[in-house]
N, C-alpha and C positions, 0 to 999 in steps of 0.2 A: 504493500500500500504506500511508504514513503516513497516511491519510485513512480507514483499518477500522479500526471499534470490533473491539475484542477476547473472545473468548469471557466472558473474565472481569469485563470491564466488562459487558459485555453483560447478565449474570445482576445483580450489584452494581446495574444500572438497573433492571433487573425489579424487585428486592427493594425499592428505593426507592419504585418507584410503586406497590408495596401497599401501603405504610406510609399510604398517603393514607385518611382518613374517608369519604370518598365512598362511594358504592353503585355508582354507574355511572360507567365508564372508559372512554375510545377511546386505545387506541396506534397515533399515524399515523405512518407512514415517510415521512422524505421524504431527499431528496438532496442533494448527489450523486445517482446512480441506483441507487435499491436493489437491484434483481433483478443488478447485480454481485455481489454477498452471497447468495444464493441462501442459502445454507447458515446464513447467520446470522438471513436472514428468518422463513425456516421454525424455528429456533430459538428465534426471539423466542412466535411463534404457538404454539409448541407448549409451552415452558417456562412461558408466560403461564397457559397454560390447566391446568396442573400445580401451580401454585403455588396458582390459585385457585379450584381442589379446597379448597382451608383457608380463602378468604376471600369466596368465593360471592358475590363481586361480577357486576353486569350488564357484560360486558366485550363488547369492538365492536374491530374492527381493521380501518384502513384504508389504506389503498398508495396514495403517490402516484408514479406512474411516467410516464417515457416508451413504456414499453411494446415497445420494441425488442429486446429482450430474452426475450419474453414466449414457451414451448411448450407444446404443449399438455399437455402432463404438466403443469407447472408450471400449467396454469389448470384445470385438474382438480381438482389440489390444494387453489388457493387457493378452487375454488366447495366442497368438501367442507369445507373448512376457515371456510367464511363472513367473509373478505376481503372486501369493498368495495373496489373501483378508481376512481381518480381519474388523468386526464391531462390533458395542456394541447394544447389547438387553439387556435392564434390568429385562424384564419379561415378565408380562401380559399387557395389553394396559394402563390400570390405572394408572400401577405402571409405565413403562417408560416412559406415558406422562406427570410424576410428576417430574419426574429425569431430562429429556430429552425435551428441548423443541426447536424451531426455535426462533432468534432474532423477540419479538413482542407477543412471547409467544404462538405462534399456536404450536399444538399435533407432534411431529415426528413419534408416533409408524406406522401407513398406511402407510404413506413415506416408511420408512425404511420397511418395511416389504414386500411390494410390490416391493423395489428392490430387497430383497431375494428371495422372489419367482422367482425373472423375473430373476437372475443368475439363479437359479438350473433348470429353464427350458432350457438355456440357457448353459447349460453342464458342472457347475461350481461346479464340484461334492464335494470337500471340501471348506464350510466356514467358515473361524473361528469365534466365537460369545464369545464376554466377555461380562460381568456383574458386575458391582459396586455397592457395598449396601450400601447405603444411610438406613436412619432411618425410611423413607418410606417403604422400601424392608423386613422389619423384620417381620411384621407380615404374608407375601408372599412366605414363603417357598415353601410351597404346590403348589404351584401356578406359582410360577419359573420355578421350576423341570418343570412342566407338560408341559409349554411353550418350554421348551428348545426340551422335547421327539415329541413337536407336529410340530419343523421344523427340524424335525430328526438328531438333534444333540447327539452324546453319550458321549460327556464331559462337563462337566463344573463345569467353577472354581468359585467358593465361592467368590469372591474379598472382603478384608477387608480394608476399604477408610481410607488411610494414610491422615493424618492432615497434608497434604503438599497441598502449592501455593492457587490454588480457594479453595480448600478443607476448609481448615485452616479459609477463609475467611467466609464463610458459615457456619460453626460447629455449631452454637446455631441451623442453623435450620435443617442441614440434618445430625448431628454428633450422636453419642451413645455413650454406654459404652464399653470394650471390653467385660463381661459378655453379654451381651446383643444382642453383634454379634456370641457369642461362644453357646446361647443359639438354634439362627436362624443357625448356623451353623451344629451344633448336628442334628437337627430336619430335615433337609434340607439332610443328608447325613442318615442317619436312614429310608429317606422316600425313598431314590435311592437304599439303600437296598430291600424295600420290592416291588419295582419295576422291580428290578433283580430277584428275586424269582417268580415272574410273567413272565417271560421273557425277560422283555423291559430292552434292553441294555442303561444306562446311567450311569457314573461314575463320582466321583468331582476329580480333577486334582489334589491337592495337598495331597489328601488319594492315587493314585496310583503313585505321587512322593515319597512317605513316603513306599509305598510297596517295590519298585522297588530299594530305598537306601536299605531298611532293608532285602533283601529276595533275589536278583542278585548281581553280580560281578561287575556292573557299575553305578556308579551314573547318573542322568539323566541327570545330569549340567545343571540343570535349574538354570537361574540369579540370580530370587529372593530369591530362597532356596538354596545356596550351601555351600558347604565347600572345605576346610580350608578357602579360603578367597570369600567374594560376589563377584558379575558381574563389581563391579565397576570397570572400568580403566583397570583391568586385563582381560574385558572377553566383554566388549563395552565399548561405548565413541558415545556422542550425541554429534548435531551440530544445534544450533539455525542457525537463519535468518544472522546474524551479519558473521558467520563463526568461533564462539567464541566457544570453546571447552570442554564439561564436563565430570564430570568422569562416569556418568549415565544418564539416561531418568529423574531420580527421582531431581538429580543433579542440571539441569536445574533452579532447584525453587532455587538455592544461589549461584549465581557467585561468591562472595567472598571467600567462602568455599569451592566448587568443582567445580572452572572453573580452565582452564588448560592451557588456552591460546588461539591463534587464528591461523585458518587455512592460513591468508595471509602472518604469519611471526613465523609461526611456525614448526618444524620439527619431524617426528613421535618420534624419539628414545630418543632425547631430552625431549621429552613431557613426554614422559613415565618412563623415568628415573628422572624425578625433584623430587626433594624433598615432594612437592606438590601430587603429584601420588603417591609417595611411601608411604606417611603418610596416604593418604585415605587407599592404601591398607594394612597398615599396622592395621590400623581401624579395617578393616574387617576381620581379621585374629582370628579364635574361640579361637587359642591356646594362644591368648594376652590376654585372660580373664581368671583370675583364680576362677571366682564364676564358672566357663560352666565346670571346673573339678570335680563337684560335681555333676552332670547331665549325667544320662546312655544317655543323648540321645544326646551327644555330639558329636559323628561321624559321626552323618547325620544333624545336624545341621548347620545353618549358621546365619552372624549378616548382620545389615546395615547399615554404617556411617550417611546416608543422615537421614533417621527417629531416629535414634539413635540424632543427633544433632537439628533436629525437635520438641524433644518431651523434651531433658534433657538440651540443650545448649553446649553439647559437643561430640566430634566423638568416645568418649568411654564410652561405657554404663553403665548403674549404673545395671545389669540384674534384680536382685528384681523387677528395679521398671520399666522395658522396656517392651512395647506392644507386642514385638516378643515374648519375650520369654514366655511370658503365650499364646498366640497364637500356639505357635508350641509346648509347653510341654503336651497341654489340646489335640491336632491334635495326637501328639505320644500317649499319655494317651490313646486316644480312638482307635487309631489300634491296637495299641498293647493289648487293654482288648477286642476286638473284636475277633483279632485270636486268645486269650487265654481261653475263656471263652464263645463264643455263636460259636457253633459248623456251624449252618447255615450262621450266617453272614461270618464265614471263609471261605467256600465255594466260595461265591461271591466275596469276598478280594481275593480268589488266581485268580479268573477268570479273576477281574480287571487287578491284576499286570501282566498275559500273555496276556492283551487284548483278553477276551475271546474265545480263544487257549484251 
């Protein structure tokens, strides 16, 4: 119970995030597990859309859940009500019943699984499915991919599990090295290849953000990979329980660093304009670093103050020795020698970046 936001913060967040200039909005839920709240979900959806009867914004709402919780009343709801769903599969049953478990430790892969099914019978034609690699998941490449083709999903993202919050707490036992995720990652996208050359449509998210900067006229402004400056602050803003304010999802894990204040005695432009905001996003700014002017792959890149201060103790990176950056230099490294040099694999690289068009 100390962990529900309260009817009254709840609206106090509403009212905050129409303060914002923008046209277009997404309010994502995440957890905890939200469908506990039942009553404050449906509150949010429907007070949202009340409020912006007066501000005629493009709004979007999306649920990130476990889904075990899920009836079909409640998906009835959420398809009249235009919810988008997102969950987490880590894989095969081994591997997310090792990741993934129920307080007490019983298996969640059947659960969850059996609620996927019971949506797409149920007419819920796109589900989003994320995956976090744990030290478990590395030897499972093979076996990911195949999972992800066998509930006809055709994207998926690699996730590499930042040493933030539980993360950080657990690392002896589910941590790696970044070689070692870069290794499951190569092998893991190599295999999507020669699955595309078979037919079977599947693609890894952050190889067709990397097509899509390097090869069209628009960046895909995704949070986690952008430029000039990250999602923080300029591009979202979380809200805990309390109504207390961060400058990201990832943020959350250090109030003293990226909290921003609070939605009962706080005001949007104020917020945004403090000093505080303007320092994270200054963080995030590629052009504040002068090591990333020695880097072709500067344009399509991006940093992030919260893992940057996670890993080094400050919101400016030392790049040599930041996890991004051999993450995303090793990710450019390989598209770029793929469309340079294996004739086939460029084939399926152009197919991805038009969404096979």
């Amino acid at each position: 119970k100390e962990y529900d936001m309260d009817k009254k913060t709840t609206k106090k967040t509403l009212e905050f995030i129409f303060q914002t200039p923008e046209k277009g909005i997404t309010i994502e839920f995440q957890g905890g597990e939200t469908l506990l709240r039942e009553d404050l979900f449906k509150y949010v959806v429907k007070e949202a859309k009340k409020i912006n009867k007066k501000h005629n914004k493009n709004i979007r709402f999306a649920l990130v859940s476990n889904l075990t919780l899920m009836t079909d009343e409640l998906l009835n709801w959420i398809k009249k009500e235009g919810v988008s769903i997102c969950t987490s599969l880590d894989g095969p049953k081994e591997l997310h019943d090792k990741n993934r478990w129920f307080e007490g430790g019983k298996a969640s892969y059947d659960e969850v699984t059996s609620q996927i099914k019971r949506l797409k019978e149920k007419g819920i034609r796109h589900i989003g499915m994320l995956m976090v690699a744990t030290k478990y998941s590395l030897p499972y490449w093979k076996e990911i991919v195949d999972e992800y083709v066998k509930w006809g999903q055709q994207s998926l993202q690699l996730k590499y599990i930042n040493k933030l919050g539980f993360a950080d707490l657990a690392w002896k036992q589910i941590g790696y090295t970044m070689d070692e995720f870069l290794d499951f990652w190569e092998k893991s996208v190599d295999y999507m290849i020669e699955l595309n050359k078979k037919g079977i449509k599947i693609q890894e998210r952050f190889v067709v953000l990397i097509l899509k900067k390097i090869l069209t006229k628009f960046d895909p402004n995704f949070l986690d990979f952008r430029g000039p400056t990250c999602g923080a602050v300029a591009g979202q803003l979380a809200y805990d329980h309390k109504g207390d304010i961060f400058s990201c999802d990832e943020g959350r894990m250090n109030k003293e660093m990226f909290g921003l204040g609070n939605v009962k005695d706080s005001d949007y432009k104020r917020v945004l304009s403090s000093e505080k905001a303007q320092g994270i996003i200054s963080a995030s700014i590629i052009d504040n670093n002068i090591m990333c002017d020695k880097c072709a792959y500067k344009p399509w890149c991006g940093l992030c103050p919260v893992i940057t201060y996670a890993e080094q103790g400050n919101i400016l990176p030392k790049i040599s020795n930041f996890s991004l950056h051999k993450l995303h230099e090793f990710q450019f490294d390989y598209v770029f020698e793929k469309l340079l040099f294996d004739k086939e694999a460029r084939k399926v690289l152009f197919s991805w970046a038009s969404n096979w068009k």
